[in-house]
C-alpha positions as CSV (number, residue, x, y, z in Angstrom):
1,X,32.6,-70.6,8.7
2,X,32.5,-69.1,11.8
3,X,30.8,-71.5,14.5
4,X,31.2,-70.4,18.0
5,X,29.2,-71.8,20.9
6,X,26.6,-69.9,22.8
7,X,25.8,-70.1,26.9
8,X,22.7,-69.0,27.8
9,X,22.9,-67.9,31.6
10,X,20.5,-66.8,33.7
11,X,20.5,-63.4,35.2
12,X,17.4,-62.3,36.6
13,X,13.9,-64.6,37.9
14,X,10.8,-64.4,38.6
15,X,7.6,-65.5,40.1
16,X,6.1,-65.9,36.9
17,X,8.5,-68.1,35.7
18,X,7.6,-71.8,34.8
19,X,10.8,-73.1,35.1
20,X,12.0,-71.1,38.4
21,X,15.8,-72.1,37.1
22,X,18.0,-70.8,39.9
23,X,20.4,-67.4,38.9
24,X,23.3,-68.4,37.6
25,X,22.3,-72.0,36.0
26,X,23.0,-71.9,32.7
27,X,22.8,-73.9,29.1
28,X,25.3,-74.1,26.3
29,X,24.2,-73.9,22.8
30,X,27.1,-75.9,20.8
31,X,25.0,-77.7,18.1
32,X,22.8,-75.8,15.8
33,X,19.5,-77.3,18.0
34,X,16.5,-77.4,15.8
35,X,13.2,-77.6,16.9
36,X,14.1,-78.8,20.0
37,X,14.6,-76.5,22.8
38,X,17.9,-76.8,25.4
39,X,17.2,-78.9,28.4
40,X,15.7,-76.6,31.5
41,X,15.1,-73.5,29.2
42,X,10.9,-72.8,28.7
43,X,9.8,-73.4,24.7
44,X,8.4,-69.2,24.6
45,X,11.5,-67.9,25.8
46,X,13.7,-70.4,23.7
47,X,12.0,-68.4,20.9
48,X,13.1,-64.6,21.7
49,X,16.4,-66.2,22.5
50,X,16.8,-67.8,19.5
51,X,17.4,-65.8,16.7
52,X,19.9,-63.6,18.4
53,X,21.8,-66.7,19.4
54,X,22.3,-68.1,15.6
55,X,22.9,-64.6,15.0
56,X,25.9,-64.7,17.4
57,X,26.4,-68.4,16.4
58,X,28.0,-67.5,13.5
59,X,29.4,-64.0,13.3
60,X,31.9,-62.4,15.1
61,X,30.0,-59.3,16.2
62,X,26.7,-58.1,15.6
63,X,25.4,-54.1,16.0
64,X,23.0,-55.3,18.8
65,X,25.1,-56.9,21.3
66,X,25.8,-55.1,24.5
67,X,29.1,-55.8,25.3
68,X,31.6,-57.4,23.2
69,X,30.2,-61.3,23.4
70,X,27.1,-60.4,25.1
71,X,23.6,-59.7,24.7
72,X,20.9,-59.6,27.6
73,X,16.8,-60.7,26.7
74,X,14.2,-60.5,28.3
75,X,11.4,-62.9,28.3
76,X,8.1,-61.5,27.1
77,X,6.5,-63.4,29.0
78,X,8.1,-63.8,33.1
79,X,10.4,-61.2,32.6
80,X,13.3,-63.4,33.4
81,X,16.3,-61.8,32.0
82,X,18.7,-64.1,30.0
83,X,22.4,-63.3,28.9
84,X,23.9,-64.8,25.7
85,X,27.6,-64.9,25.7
86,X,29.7,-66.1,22.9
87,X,32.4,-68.4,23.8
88,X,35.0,-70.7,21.9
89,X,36.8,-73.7,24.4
């Protein structure tokens, strides 16, 4: 099975933010995480982010990436804008 590892960057802030993470910081998604959201990423946008990552976790290509490897969301709530990039070391 397929069973890449997913970084979650970030590309655009804002003021109404929680976390005010820096552009550019950035978590890695290499476990399947379960309930428990990465380290410096906020819980509400873990969960836009999250079913797009599994998605990309374990396929090759899905029809709604961007780019090939990439896929840009936006939280519904600040507006920060987070990229999702599929990755193998």
């Amino acid at each position: 099975m397929v069973n890449h590892k997913i970084k979650i960057e970030i590309l655009r802030t804002c003021e109404q933010c929680p976390k005010k993470l820096p552009v550019g910081s950035f978590v890695v998604l290499s476990n399947v995480p379960g309930a428990e959201v990465p380290q410096g990423v906020c819980a509400r946008a873990f969960h836009s982010i999250y079913p797009s990552a599994m998605g990309m976790r374990f396929s090759d290509a899905t029809y709604w990436e961007q780019g090939k490897g990439c896929l840009d969301i936006v939280c519904p709530d600040s507006q920060t804008t987070y990229r999702l990039s599929r990755f193998n070391e």
